[in-house]
N, C-alpha and C positions, 0 to 999 in steps of 0.2 A: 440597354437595360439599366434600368436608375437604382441603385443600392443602397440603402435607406442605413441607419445606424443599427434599427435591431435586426435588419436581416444579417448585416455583418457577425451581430452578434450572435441571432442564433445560429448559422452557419459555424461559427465558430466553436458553441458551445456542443452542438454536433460534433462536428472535429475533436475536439475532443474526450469525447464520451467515447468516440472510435479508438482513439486511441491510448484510454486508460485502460479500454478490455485488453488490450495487448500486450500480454506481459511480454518481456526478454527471457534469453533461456536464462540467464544470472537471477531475473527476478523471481521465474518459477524454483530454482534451487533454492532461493533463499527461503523463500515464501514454504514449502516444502520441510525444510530443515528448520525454520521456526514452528510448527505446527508439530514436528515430530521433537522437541523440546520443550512443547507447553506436553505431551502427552505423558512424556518420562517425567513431566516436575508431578502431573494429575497421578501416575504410575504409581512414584516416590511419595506423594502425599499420603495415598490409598495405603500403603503398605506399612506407613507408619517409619520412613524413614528420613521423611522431611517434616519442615511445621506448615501449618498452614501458610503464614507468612515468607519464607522460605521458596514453597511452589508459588507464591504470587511475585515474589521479586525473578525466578526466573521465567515465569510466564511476561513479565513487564519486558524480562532482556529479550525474551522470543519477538514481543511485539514493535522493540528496537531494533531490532533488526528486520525485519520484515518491512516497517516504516523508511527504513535507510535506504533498502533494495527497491522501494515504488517512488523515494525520493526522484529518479530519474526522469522517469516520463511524468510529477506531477511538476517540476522546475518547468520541463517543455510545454504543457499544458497550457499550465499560468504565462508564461511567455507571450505564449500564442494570442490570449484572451485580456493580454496590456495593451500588445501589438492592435488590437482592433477598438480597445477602447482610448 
């Protein structure tokens, strides 16, 4: 069987769709623990204990940190889709 370039590729880019759904249990904790950190800044906003600004810089750390925890498998991803190009 003859392998052409875009089969490589979309094969590839399959593969990895497979495995961006795949969190690690680290990435479900984090992912988890950020979501329950933007709710407490949205909680603290509502109640009038933070400023607006305030709940959005820690809603920005929630989403640094969530970004940090799928940094893993998006390094492996991109690897994979150098590798074939």
């Amino acid at each position: 069987m003859k392998f052409t370039k875009a089969t490589l590729v979309a094969s590839a880019a399959a593969l990895s769709l497979g495995l961006a759904a795949c969190d690690s249990p680290a990435e479900e904790a984090a992912e988890e623990e950020a979501e329950a950190m933007e709710e407490q800044a949205d909680d603290m906003e509502d109640a009038g204990m933070i400023t607006d600004e305030e709940a959005d810089a820690m809603e920005a750390e929630a989403d640094d940190m969530e970004d940090a925890a799928e940094g893993d498998t998006d390094a492996m991803t991109e690897g994979m889709e150098e590798a074939v190009n």
